[in-house]
C-alpha positions in Angstrom: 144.0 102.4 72.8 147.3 103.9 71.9 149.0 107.0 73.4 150.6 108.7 71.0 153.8 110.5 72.4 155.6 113.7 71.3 158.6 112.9 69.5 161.3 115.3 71.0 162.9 116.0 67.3 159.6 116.7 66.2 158.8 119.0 68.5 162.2 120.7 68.5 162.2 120.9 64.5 158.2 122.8 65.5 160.0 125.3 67.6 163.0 126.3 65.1 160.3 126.9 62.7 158.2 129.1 64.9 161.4 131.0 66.1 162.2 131.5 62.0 158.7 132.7 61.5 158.5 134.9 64.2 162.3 136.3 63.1 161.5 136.9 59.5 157.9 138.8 60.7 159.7 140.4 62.8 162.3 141.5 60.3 159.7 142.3 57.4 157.9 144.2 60.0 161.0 146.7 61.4 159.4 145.5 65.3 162.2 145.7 68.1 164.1 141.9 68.0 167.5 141.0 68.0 169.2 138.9 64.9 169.2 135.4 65.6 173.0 135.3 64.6 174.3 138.7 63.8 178.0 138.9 62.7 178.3 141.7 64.8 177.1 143.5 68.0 178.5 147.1 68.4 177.5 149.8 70.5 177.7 153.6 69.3 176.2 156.3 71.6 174.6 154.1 74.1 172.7 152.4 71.5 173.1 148.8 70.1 173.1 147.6 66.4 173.4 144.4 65.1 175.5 143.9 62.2 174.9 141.3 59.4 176.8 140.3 56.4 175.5 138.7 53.1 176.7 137.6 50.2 180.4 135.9 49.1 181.9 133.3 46.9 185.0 132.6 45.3 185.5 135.5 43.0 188.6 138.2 44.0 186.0 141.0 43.4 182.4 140.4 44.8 179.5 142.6 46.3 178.3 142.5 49.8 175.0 143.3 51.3 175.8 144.7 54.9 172.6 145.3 57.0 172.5 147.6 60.4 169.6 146.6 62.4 168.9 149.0 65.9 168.0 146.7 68.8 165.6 148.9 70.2 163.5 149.9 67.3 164.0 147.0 64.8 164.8 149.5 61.7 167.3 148.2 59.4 169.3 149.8 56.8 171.3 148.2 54.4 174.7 148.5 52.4 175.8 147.0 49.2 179.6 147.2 49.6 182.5 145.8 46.8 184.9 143.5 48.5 188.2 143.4 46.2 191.6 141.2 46.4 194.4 142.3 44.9 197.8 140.2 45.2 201.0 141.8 43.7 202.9 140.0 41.1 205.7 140.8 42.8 205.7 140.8 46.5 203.0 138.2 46.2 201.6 140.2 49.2 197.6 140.3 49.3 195.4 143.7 49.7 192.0 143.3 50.6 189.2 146.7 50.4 185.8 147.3 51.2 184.1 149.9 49.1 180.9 152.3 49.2 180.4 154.1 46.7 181.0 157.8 47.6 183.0 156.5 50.7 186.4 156.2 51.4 187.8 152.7 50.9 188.2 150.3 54.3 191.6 147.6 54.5 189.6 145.3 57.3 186.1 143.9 57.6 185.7 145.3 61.3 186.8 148.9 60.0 184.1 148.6 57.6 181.3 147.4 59.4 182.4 150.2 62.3 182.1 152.7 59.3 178.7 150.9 58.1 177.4 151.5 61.7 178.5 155.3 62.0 176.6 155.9 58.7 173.1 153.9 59.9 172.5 155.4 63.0 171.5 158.8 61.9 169.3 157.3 59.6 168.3 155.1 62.3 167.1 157.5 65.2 164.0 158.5 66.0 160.6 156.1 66.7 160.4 152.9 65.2 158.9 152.9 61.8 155.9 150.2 63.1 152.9 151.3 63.2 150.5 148.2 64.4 147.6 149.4 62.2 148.9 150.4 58.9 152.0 148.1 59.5 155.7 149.2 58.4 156.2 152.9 57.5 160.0 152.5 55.9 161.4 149.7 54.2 165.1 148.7 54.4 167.3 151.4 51.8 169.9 150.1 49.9 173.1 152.0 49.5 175.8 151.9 47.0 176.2 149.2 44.3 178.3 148.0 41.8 180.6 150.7 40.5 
C-alpha cells in the first residue's frame, strides 16, 4: 500500500488560490476585507482606506483607474484619472499631472491619491452596502474619463 503525501507546493499553490477566491468574493461583494496589496493605506478621520492603482504603460498620456476601498465596510469607489508627461524642448525638464475631470490637476501621485481619498469618503460613509440576502446594494462608480 502506498501513502500518498501532501506535496508542500501543492498545497501552498491550494491556499493562494483560496485566498484569491475569497479576495475577489470579497471584492465583488463590498464585505469588510483589506486589499491583499494596496498601493496605499491612508487614514482620514479615524477611518482607513486602501488605495489601489491600475492601469499604465509606455505612452506619455495614459488613463488610470484609482480605487478607494473603506476597511471597515468593504465599499469601493473608483476613479479614472489622465496621467500626462510633458518634457520642455527647452529646459528638457519633465512635468508630470494627474487629472479628474472637473478637478483641479495634481503634480505628484501621493497628492492625488490623498485628493482621490478626500473625495471617496463621503461617498463612502454610512453602513456597508451588503446585505447577506439580496447580496450587494451598490456597485463600484466610476468617475471621470477621458477628456
Amino acid at each position: 500500500m502506498t501513502i500518498l503525501a501532501l506535496d508542500p507546493t501543492r498545497a501552498f499553490h491550494r491556499f493562494q488560490a483560496s485566498m484569491a477566491t475569497a479576495h475577489t468574493t470579497a471584492r465583488v461583494q463590498q464585505r469588510p476585507y483589506n486589499p491583499v496589496q494596496p498601493d496605499a493605506v491612508l487614514t482620514l478621520d479615524g477611518q482607513t482606506y486602501a488605495v489601489e492603482w491600475r492601469g499604465g504603460g509606455l505612452s506619455k498620456t495614459m488613463e488610470l483607474t484609482c480605487t478607494v476601498t473603506r476597511h471597515d465596510t468593504g465599499r469601493a469607489h473608483e476613479f479614472v484619472l489622465i496621467r500626462s508627461e510633458r518634457q520642455s524642448k527647452r529646459t528638457g525638464r519633465t512635468t508630470v499631472r494627474y487629472n479628474l475631470k472637473g478637478q483641479p490637476a495634481w503634480a505628484t501621485r501621493d497628492e492625488a491619491q490623498l485628493a482621490m481619498v478626500a473625495l471617496a469618503a463621503p461617498l463612502l460613509t454610512g453602513l456597508s452596502a451588503y446585505n447577506p440576502v439580496t447580496g450587494p446594494a451598490l456597485l463600484p462608480v466610476r468617475l471621470g474619463g477621458a477628456a
